[in-house]
C-alpha positions, -999 to +999 in steps of 0.1 A: -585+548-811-610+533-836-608+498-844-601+511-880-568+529-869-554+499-850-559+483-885-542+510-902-510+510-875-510+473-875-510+471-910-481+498-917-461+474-890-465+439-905-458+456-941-424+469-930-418+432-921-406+442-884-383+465-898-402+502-889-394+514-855-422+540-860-450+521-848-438+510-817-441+529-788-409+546-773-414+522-744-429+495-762-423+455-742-428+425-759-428+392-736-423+359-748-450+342-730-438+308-727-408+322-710-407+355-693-381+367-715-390+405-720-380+429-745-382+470-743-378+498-769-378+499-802-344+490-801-349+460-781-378+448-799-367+453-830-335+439-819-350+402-811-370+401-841-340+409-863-326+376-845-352+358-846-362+360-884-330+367-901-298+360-877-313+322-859-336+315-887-338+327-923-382+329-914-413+344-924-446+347-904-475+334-924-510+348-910-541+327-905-565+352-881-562+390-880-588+406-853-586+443-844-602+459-820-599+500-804-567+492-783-556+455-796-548+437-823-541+396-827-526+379-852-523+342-856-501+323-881-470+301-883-433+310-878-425+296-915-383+292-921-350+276-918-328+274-886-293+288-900-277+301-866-275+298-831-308+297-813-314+285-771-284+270-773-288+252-805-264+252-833-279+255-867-294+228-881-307+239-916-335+220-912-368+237-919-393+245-896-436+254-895-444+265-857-474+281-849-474+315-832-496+337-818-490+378-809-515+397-792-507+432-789-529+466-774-518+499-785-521+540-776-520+566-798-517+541-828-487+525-817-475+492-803-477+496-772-470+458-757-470+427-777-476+392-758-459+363-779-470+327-777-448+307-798-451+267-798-412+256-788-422+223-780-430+217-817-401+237-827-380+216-804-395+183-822-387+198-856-353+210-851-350+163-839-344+178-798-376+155-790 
């Protein structure tokens, strides 16, 4: 892969707005970092973010750095939103949030492949009034 076709997939994938299966890898994983908490398939993936930005929060990533390289890609943003339903155990709270988030992912054959997720819960945690 060229740096220019992880662009292209990459691209195609944060267009659909996590909603395009085809860019993932039959076997694709996503870990959430800070916990350990693993995700596989396109069904599973796609599964958790469907939760995550429509189902616990009504959300939006915003995106500060893009780098692409031959087999990886990064993004870095904020996780931009409301919390409207149940998330870790916390009843929605309608408050807004901003929490910055960080995905690296590497890829094969111009799909996702894995995607490592570094998300800030302490100051989601602070946000939501927990601390």
């Amino acid at each position: 892969m060229s740096a220019e076709s992880t662009r292209e997939t990459m691209t195609r994938y944060f267009d659909s707005e996590h909603s395009d299966a085809s860019m993932l890898a039959d076997d694709v994983v996503f870990t959430i970092m800070g916990t350990g908490q693993e995700h596989h398939g396109r069904e599973g993936v796609l599964g958790m973010l469907n939760y995550f930005y429509h189902i616990a929060f009504d959300a939006t990533a915003t995106t500060r750095t893009l780098l692409f390289g031959e087999h990886n890609a990064m993004v870095e943003g904020d996780f931009v939103g409301k919390h409207i339903g149940e998330f870790a155990g916390i009843p929605a709270t309608n408050k807004d949030v901003r929490v910055p988030l960080c995905v690296v992912y590497d890829l094969e054959n111009d799909q996702i492949k894995r995607g490592r997720v570094y998300f800030e819960m302490p100051a989601l945690l602070q946000q939501l009034g927990l601390r």
